[in-house]
Structure formats: C-alpha cells, structure tokens
ROGUKE-321785 format. One line per field, with one value per residue (C-alpha): residue number from 1; residue in one letter; x negated, y, z negated. Coordinates in steps of 0.2 Angstrom, whole numbers, plus 5000, padded with zeros to 4 digits. Last residue first. Example, Ala and Ser with C-alpha at 12.3 -4.5 7.8 and 13.67 -1.06 7.14 Angstrom:
// ROGUKE-321785
n <- 2 | 1
res <- s | a
x <- 4932 | 4938
y <- 4995 | 4978
z <- 4964 | 4961
//
This chain:
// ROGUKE-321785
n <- 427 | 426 | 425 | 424 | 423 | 422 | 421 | 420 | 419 | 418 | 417 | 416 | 415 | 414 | 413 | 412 | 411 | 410 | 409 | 408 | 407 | 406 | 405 | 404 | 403 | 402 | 401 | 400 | 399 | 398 | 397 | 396 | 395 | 394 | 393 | 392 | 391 | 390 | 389 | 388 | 387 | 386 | 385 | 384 | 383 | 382 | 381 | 380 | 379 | 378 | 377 | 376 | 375 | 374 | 373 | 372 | 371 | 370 | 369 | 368 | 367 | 366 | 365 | 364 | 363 | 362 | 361 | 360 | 359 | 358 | 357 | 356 | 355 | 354 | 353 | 352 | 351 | 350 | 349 | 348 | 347 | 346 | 345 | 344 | 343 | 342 | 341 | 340 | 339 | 338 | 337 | 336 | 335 | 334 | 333 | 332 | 331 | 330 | 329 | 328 | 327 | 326 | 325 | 324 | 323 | 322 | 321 | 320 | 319 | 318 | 317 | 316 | 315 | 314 | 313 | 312 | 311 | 310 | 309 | 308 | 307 | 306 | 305 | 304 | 303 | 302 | 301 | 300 | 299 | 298 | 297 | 296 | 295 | 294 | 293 | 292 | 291 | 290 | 289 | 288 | 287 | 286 | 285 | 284 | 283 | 282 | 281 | 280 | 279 | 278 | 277 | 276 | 275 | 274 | 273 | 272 | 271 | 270 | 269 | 268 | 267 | 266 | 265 | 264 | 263 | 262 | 261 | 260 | 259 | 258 | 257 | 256 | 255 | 254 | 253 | 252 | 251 | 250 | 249 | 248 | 247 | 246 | 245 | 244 | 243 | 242 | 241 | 240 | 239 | 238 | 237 | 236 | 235 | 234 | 233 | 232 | 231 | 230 | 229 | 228 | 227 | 226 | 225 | 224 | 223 | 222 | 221 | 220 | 219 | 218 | 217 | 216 | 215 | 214 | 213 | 212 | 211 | 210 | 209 | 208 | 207 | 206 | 205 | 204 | 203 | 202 | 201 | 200 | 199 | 198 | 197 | 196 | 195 | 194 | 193 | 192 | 191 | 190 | 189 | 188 | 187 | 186 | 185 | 184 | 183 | 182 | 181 | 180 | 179 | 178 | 177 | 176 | 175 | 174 | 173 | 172 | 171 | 170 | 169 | 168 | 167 | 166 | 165 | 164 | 163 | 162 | 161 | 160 | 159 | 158 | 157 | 156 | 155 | 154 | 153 | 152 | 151 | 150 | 149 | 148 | 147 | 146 | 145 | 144 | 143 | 142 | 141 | 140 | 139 | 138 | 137 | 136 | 135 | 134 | 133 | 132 | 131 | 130 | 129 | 128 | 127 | 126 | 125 | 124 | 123 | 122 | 121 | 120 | 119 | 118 | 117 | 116 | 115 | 114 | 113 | 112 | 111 | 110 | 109 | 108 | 107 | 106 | 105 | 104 | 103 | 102 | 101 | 100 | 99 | 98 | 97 | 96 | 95 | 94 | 93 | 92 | 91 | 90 | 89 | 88 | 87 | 86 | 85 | 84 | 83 | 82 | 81 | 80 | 79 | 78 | 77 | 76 | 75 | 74 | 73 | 72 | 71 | 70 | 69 | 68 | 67 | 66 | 65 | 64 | 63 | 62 | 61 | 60 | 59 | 58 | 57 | 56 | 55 | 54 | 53 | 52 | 51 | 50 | 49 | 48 | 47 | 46 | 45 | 44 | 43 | 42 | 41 | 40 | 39 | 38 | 37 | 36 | 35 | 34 | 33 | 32 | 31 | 30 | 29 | 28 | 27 | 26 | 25 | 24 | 23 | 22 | 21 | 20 | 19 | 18 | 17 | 16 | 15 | 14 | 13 | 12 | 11 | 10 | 9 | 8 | 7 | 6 | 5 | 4 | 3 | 2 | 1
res <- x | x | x | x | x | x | x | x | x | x | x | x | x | x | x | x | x | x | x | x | x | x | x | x | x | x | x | x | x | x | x | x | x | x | x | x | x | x | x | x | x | x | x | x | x | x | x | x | x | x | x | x | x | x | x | x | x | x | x | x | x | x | x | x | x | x | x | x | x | x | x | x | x | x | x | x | x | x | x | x | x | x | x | x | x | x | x | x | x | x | x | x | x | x | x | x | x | x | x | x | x | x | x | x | x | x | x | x | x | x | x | x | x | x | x | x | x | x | x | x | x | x | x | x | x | x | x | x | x | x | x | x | x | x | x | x | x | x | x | x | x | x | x | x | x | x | x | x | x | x | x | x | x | x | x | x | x | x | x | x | x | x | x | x | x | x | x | x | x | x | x | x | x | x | x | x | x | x | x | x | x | x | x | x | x | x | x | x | x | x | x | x | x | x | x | x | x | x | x | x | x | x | x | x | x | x | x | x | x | x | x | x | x | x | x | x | x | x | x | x | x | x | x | x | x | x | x | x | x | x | x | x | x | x | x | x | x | x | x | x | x | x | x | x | x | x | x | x | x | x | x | x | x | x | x | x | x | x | x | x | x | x | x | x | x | x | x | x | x | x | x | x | x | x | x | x | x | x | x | x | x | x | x | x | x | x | x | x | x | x | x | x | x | x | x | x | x | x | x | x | x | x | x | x | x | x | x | x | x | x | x | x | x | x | x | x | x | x | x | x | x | x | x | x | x | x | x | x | x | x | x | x | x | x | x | x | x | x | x | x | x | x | x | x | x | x | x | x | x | x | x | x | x | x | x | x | x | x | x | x | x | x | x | x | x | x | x | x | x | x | x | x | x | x | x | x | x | x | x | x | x | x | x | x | x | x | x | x | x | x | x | x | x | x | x | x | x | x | x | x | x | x | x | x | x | x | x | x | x | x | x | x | x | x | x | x | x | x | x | x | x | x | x | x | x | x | x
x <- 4911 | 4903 | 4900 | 4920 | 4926 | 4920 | 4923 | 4942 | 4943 | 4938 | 4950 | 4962 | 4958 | 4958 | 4975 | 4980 | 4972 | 4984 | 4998 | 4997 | 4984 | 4993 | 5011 | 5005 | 4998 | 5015 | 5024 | 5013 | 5030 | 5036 | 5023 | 5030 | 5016 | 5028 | 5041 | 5022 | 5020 | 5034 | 5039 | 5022 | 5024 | 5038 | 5031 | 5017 | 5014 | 5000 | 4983 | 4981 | 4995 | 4985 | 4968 | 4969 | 4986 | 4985 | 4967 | 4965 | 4981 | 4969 | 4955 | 4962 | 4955 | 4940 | 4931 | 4921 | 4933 | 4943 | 4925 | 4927 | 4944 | 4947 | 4933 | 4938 | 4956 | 4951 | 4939 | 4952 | 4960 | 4951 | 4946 | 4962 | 4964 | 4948 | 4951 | 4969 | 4961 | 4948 | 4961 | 4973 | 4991 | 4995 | 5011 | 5017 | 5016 | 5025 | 5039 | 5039 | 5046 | 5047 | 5052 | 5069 | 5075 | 5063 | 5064 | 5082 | 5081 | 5067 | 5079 | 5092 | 5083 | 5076 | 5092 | 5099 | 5083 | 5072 | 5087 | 5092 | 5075 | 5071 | 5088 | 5084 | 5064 | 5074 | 5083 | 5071 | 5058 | 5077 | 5080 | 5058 | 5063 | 5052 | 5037 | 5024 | 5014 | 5006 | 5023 | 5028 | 5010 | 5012 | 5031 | 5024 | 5008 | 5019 | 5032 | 5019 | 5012 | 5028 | 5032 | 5016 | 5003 | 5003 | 5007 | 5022 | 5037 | 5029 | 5034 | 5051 | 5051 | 5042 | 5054 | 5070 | 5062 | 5061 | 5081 | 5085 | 5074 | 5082 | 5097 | 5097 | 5092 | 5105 | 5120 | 5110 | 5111 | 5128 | 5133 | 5128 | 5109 | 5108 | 5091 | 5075 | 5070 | 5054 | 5047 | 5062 | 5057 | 5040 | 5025 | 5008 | 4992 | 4980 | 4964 | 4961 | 4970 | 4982 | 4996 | 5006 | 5004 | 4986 | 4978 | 4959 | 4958 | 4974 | 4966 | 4977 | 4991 | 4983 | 4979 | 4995 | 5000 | 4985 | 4992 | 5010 | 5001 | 4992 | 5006 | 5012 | 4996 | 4995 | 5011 | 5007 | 4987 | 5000 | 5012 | 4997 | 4985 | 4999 | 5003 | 4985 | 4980 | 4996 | 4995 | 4976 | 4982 | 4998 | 4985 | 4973 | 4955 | 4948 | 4938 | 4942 | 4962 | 4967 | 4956 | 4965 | 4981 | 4979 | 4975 | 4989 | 5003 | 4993 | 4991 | 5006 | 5019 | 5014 | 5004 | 4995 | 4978 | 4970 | 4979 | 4973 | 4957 | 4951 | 4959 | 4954 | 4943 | 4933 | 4934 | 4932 | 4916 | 4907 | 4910 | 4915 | 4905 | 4912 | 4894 | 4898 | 4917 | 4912 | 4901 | 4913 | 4928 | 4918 | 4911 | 4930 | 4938 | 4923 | 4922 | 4941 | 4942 | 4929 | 4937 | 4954 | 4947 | 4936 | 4953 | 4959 | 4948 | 4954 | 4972 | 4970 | 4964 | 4978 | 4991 | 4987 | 4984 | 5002 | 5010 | 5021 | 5039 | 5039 | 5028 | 5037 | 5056 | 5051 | 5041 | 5051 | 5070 | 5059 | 5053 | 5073 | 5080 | 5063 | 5070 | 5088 | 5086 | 5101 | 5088 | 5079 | 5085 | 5102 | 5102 | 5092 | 5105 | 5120 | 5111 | 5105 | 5123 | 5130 | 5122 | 5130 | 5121 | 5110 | 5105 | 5086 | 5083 | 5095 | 5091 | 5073 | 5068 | 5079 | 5068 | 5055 | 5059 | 5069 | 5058 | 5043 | 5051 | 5061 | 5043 | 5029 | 5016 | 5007 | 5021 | 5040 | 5032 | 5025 | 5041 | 5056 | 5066 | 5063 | 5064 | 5081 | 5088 | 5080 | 5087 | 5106 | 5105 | 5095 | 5109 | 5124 | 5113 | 5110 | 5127 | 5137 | 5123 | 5125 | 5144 | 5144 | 5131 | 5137 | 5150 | 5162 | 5156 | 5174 | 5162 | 5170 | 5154 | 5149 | 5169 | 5166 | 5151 | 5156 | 5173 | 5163 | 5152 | 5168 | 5174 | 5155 | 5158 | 5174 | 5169 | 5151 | 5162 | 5175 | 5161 | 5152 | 5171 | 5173 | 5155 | 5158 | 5151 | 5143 | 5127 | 5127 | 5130 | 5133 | 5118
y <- 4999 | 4998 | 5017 | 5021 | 5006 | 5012 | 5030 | 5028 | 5015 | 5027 | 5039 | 5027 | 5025 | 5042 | 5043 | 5028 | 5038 | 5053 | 5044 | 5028 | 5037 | 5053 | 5044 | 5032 | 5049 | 5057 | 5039 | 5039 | 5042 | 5025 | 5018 | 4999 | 4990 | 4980 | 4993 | 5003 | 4990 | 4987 | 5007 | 5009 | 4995 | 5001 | 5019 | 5009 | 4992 | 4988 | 4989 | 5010 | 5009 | 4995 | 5005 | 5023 | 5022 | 5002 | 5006 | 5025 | 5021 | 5007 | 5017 | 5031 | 5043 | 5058 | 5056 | 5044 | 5032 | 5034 | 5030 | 5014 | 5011 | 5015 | 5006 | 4990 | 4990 | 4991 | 4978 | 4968 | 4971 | 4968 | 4955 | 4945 | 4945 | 4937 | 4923 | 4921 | 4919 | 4909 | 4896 | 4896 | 4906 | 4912 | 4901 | 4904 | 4925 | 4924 | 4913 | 4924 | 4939 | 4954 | 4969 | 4971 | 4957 | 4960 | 4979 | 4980 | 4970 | 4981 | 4996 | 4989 | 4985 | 5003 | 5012 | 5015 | 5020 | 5027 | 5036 | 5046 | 5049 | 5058 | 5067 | 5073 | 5079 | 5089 | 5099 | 5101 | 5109 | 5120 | 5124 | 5130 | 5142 | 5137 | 5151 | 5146 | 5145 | 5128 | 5120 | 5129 | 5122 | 5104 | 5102 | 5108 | 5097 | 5082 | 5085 | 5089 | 5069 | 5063 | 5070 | 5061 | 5074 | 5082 | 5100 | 5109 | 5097 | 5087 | 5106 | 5103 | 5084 | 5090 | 5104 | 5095 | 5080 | 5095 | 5101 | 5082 | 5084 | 5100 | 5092 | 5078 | 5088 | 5103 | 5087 | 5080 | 5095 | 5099 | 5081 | 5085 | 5085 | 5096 | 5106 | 5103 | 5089 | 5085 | 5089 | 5080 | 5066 | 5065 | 5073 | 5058 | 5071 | 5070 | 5062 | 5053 | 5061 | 5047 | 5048 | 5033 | 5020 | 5031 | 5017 | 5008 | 5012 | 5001 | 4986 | 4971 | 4983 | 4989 | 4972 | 4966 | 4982 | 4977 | 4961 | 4966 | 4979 | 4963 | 4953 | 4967 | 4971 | 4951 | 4954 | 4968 | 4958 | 4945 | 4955 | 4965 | 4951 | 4942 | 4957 | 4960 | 4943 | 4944 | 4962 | 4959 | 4944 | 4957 | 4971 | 4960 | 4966 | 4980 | 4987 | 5003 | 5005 | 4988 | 4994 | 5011 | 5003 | 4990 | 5003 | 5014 | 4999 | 4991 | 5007 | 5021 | 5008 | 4994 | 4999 | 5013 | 5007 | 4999 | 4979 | 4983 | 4990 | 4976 | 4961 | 4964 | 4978 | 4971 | 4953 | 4954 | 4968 | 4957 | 4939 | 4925 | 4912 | 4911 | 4921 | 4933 | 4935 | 4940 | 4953 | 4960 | 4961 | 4967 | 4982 | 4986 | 4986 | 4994 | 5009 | 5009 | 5011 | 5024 | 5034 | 5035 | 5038 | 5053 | 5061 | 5061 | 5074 | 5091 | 5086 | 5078 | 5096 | 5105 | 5093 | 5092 | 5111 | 5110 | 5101 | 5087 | 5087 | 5096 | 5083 | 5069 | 5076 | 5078 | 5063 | 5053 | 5060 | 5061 | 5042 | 5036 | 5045 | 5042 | 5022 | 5025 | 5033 | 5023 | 5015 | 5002 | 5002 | 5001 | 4989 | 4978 | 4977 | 4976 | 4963 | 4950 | 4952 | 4948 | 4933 | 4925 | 4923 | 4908 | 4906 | 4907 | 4922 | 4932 | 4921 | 4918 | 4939 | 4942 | 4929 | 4938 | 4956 | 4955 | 4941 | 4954 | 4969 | 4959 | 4953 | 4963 | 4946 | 4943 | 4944 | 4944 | 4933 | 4921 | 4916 | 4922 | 4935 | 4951 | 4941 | 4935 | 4952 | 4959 | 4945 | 4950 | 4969 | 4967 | 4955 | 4968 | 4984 | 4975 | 4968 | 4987 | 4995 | 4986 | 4987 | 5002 | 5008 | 5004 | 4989 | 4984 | 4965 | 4952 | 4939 | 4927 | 4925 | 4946 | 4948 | 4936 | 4942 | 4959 | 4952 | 4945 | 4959 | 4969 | 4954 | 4955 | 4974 | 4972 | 4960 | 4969 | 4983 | 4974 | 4968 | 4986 | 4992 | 4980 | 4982 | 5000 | 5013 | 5029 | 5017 | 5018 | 5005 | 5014 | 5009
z <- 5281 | 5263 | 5261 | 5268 | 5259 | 5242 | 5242 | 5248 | 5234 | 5222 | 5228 | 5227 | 5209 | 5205 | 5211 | 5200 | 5183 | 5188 | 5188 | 5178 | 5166 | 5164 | 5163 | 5149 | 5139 | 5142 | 5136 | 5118 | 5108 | 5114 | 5103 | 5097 | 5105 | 5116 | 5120 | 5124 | 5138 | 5143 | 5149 | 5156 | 5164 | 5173 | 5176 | 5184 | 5186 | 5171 | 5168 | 5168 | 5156 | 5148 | 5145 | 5143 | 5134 | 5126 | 5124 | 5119 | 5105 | 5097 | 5097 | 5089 | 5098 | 5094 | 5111 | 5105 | 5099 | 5116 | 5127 | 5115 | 5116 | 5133 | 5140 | 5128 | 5135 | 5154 | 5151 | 5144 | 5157 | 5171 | 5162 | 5162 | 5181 | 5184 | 5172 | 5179 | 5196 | 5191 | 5181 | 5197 | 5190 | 5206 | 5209 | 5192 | 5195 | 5211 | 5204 | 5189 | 5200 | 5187 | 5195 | 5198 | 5184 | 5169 | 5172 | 5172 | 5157 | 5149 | 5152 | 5143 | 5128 | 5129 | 5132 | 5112 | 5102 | 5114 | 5124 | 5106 | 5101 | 5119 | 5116 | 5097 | 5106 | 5119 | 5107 | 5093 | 5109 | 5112 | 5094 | 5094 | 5108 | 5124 | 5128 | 5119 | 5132 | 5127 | 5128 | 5145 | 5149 | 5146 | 5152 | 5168 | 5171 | 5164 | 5178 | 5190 | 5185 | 5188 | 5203 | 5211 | 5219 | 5235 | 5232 | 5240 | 5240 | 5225 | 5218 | 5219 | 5214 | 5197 | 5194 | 5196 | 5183 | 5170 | 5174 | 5169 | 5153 | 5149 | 5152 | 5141 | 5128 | 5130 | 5127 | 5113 | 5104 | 5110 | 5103 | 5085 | 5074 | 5060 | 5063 | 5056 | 5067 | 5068 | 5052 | 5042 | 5054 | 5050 | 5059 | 5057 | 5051 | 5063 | 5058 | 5075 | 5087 | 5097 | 5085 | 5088 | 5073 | 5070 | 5073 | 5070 | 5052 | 5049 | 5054 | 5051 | 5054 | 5071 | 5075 | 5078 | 5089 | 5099 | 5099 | 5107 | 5119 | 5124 | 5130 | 5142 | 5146 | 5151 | 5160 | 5171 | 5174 | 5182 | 5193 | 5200 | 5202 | 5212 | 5223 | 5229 | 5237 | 5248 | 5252 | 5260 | 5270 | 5276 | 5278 | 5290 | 5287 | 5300 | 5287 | 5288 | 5292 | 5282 | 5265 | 5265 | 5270 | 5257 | 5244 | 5249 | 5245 | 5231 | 5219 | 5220 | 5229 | 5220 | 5202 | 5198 | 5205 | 5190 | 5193 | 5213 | 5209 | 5195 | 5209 | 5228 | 5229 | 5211 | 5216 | 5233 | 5230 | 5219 | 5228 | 5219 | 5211 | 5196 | 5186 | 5203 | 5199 | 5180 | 5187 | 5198 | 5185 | 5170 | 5183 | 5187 | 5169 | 5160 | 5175 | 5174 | 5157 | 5156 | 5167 | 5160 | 5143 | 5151 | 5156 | 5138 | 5129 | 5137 | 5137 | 5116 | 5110 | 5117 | 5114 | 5097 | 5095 | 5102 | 5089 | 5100 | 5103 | 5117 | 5124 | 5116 | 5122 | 5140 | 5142 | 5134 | 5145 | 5162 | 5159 | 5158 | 5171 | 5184 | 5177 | 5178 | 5195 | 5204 | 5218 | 5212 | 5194 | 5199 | 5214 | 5207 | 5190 | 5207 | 5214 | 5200 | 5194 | 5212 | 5214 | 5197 | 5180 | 5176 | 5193 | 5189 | 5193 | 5184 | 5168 | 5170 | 5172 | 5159 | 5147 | 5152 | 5149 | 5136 | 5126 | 5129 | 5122 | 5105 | 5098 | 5105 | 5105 | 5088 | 5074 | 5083 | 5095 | 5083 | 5073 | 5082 | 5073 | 5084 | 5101 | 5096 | 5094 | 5107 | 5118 | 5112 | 5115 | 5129 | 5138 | 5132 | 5138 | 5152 | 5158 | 5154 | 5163 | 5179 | 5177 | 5176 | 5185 | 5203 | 5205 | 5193 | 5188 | 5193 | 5199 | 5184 | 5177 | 5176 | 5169 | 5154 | 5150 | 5148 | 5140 | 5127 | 5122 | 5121 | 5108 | 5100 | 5099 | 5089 | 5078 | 5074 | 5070 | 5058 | 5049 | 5049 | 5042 | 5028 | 5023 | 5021 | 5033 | 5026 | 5027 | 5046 | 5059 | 5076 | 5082
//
C-alpha cells in the first residue's frame, strides 16, 4: 500500500523488511497475551492476518480462478485460526469485541456507501432506483418457489422448506431476518421459537458461504462471458467512469480527512431519522445520500471528496474486515454439523434461485445480469451487511455496496412482510 513506483528497489526492500519486523512484533505481542485491548490491538491482528491470507488466497491455484481468491481464504481460514486455538482466547475476544460492538462494520459500509453513491452519474442512479426493486422481487419469488418444490420432489414439506430455509437465507440475515421471522412464526403458529431458531441458524450460515462461494464464480464467469458484466456497472450499456473521471482533483490528506466525514456525518443522518420512521438506518442512509445526489445540491469537490475516502477504505480495510467477519460471524462448527446432503441441497437452491431471479428479471430490466445476481440475488442470499461485504470482496465489485444494502435492507423487510402474509393465511 505504501509501495509506489517513485520508490526505488532499495527503498520497497527496505519497506517490506520493515513491515514484516512490525508484522512480527504483532504476532509476537497477540501469542505472548500482551494484545492492547480495544481497536488497536484488534485492528493491528487483523489487518496483519488479512494482509498475509489475502495474499495466499490471491496465488493459490483454483481459488484465485473460480472461488473469490484472497476474500474467501480470509474469511475462512480466520475463521479456523481463532477458532481453533491457533491464537490465544483473548485474540478471538478483543476482534469479537470489535466488530460486534466497536462500529467498524456500520464504519465500514457508511464509508462505500457514501463514496459509491456520490460517486455515481446521477442519470445512472436515477434510472437504476426506479428498475432495481423488481430484481429483489424476482429473486425471491425464484429463490422461494425453487426451494418448495425441490423440498416436495425430497420429500419435504412446501411450506417447512420455504418458512424454514428460502425465507430465513432471504430474510436479511440474524437480527434483520431469522430473529423477527421466528417471533412472527413463534407468536402465530404456536411453534417453539428455540426449535424454530435452531433450524434457521444453520441455513443462514450455510446459504452465507455458498454466496460467498458464488460471488467468486460469477466473477469467473463474467470474464468467460464478457457480454454478461459490466465489471461493476449495473446498467447495461453504460459507459465504465475511469479514474481520471473520477477523480479530477489532486488527492491529499484534507481530501481524505472531508471523506471520512461526510460518510460519518451520513451514518448520523440515518440513525436520526430511524428515531422517527421505522426502517433500518441503513436503508435511510441510502434513501439520503440518494436524493442529496439527485438534487444536486453537493459541490462536485465534496462528491470527489467522499468518493477518494470510499477508495481509500476499499483498498487498505477489506482484508481486515473480512477477518473480523471470519472470526464474529463465521461459526464453521455450526455450518459442519448441518451439512446433511437434503439440507445442503435445499440451502443451495435458495440461492441459486435467488441468483437466477435476479439475473433474469435483472436482464429485463436493462441489468447486467451478472451484477443483478450477485446484487439482487446473493446479497439478498447472504447475512446482511456482513455478507454483503464477502460477498462483493468475492466477486471483486465493492463499487456495487448501495445496491447490496437496498436488497439486504429493503429486500429483508419485504421478506418479513411476506412471512407475516404467510403465517397469518396458513394459521
């Protein structure tokens, strides 16, 4: 990251040296239990341990190809290592800590979707706002009635396996999806919320890591298929922006500085107003930073601004992030234990299904097919703002992170309201 071409060889071996020995002393400190509490030391360990599995990831035959290369050997291989006892107790703790209660995640998302939004041509956004909602919806019709009638032809129930495994994986993830879909399930059917949690959770963590899995081949197929991506531009036949477009200004610290805070200041707006009107504050956030782009009314230095800082945070806190996501929310115990071959079988057509609604409804609606599925389809498919986050790592498309919102969001609330619908005829 700090390598550059200015640099001579002398001075990028020197570099390397010097943040190997810093590298070192991280590792050093996390055996030894000597970790400094709170985000330093958290971010110190994940920032070294995604620097060094990303790197791996990106080189190993197959993976680097076919499955999202350096994003899913961060995730899973962090997941094994923290779990598994490789690093100390305390590690595991303070990175749980820190991604569960710090706000480097709502951090994280806030700075994308600020800095893509703004970023974006507003006839783009305009045309792509009134288009996407039917994407949603048509992956989850795909996802759910794929689901049911593959659970008949196994000789499962319709409504268990769409109520217990397509609406679950669709709903938004845990606490946006699974946790109000029980109690909506629980408080009409009568059915024990505990029995219903435990059937839930592992179709959840599962159909996360198949999206995970398939955001890496869709990404494959994308350069098999060129005609079928716009490699991150979700209209089909608009023109990809480049970097001189983007950013026309020279690019410094107060730059990055007025990024970070606008995308800060837009985060403040969405929790204000989930104050006043029941919707997640992620979603307000993208509602907001939708229409002060369509407006007009931001200075174009400022839109530069917050686009520099959403580069900036892609290119240095991903790899970090994906550990943080690999240890807090990544049990592969609970995802082992599941794996029963009709289980697995139901899980993975949710969502494909989810992917093939999206791509084809997202065709028709003047997509990129590939773009609809893994936004329309796989973000809808995974855990929420996490998945989100591993799933367009995996497919190399961080730029797509307001459309992942809008279907994890705003998708997930539909999905509640679909399951409210349900229950409500059934019981």
């Amino acid at each position: 990251m700090i390598m550059n071409e200015t640099m001579t060889v002398r001075d990028q071996r020197i570099s390397k040296a010097i943040l190997a020995i810093a590298a070192i002393i991280i590792f050093l400190a996390t055996f030894a239990g000597k970790m400094p509490g709170g985000m330093i030391g958290a971010l110190g360990i994940m920032v070294v341990v995604g620097a060094i599995l990303n790197f791996v990831g990106d080189r190993t035959p197959i993976i680097n190809q076919f499955f999202g290369g350096g994003a899913i050997v961060v995730i899973f291989g962090s997941a094994y290592l923290f779990h598994s006892g490789f690093f100390p107790s305390s590690a595991d703790d303070n990175v749980t800590t820190f991604m569960k209660s710090g706000g480097f995640l709502a951090f994280y998302v806030a700075s994308l979707v600020t800095g893509s939004i703004l970023g974006m041509d507003t006839q783009t956004l305009k045309k792509a706002a009134l288009k996407y909602i039917p994407v949603i919806l048509g992956s989850a019709f795909f996802a759910c009635v794929l689901t049911g009638v593959v659970g008949m032809l196994v000789s499962k129930d319709f409504y268990d396996s769409v109520m217990l495994i397509a609406l679950p994986i669709m709903g938004g993830g845990m606490g946006a999806g699974a946790v109000p879909l029980v109690e909506i399930m629980s408080g009409k059917t009568g059915m024990n919320a505990e029995t219903l949690m435990s059937q839930m959770v592992p179709a959840l963590a599962i159909g996360n890591a198949i999206a995970i899995v398939m955001a890496g081949l869709l990404n494959k197929l994308g350069q098999i298929a060129p005609s079928l991506t716009g490699n991150g531009q979700l209209i089909r036949g608009q023109k990809a922006i480049t970097e001189e477009e983007q950013q026309t200004g020279s690019l410094n610290v107060t730059i990055l500085g007025v990024g970070a805070l606008l995308a800060v200041s837009m985060f403040f707006v969405g929790t204000v107003l989930s104050s006043f009107i029941s919707m997640h504050t992620y979603a307000l956030m993208i509602i907001s930073i939708a229409l002060i782009k369509v407006s007009g009314i931001m200075p174009t230095a400022l839109e530069q601004a917050a686009h520099s800082w959403y580069k900036f945070v892609v290119s240095n806190l991903t790899p970090a992030l994906l550990v943080g996501i690999g240890v807090a929310y990544t049990d592969l115990n609970q995802i082992l234990n599941a794996l029963s071959p009709m289980y697995f079988l139901l899980v993975l057509i949710t969502v494909l299904g989810a992917i093939i609604g999206a791509g084809l409804i997202g065709w028709l609606m003047g997509f990129y097919p590939i773009e609809a599925a893994i936004t329309g389809g796989l973000c809808m498919a995974n855990m929420g703002g996490t998945g989100d986050v591993a799933v367009l790592a995996a497919s190399k498309r961080m730029e797509l992170m307001p459309f992942a919102q809008i279907s994890s969001r705003i998708g997930g609330a539909f999905m509640l309201i679909l399951a409210t619908l349900v229950v409500q005829a059934i019981a």
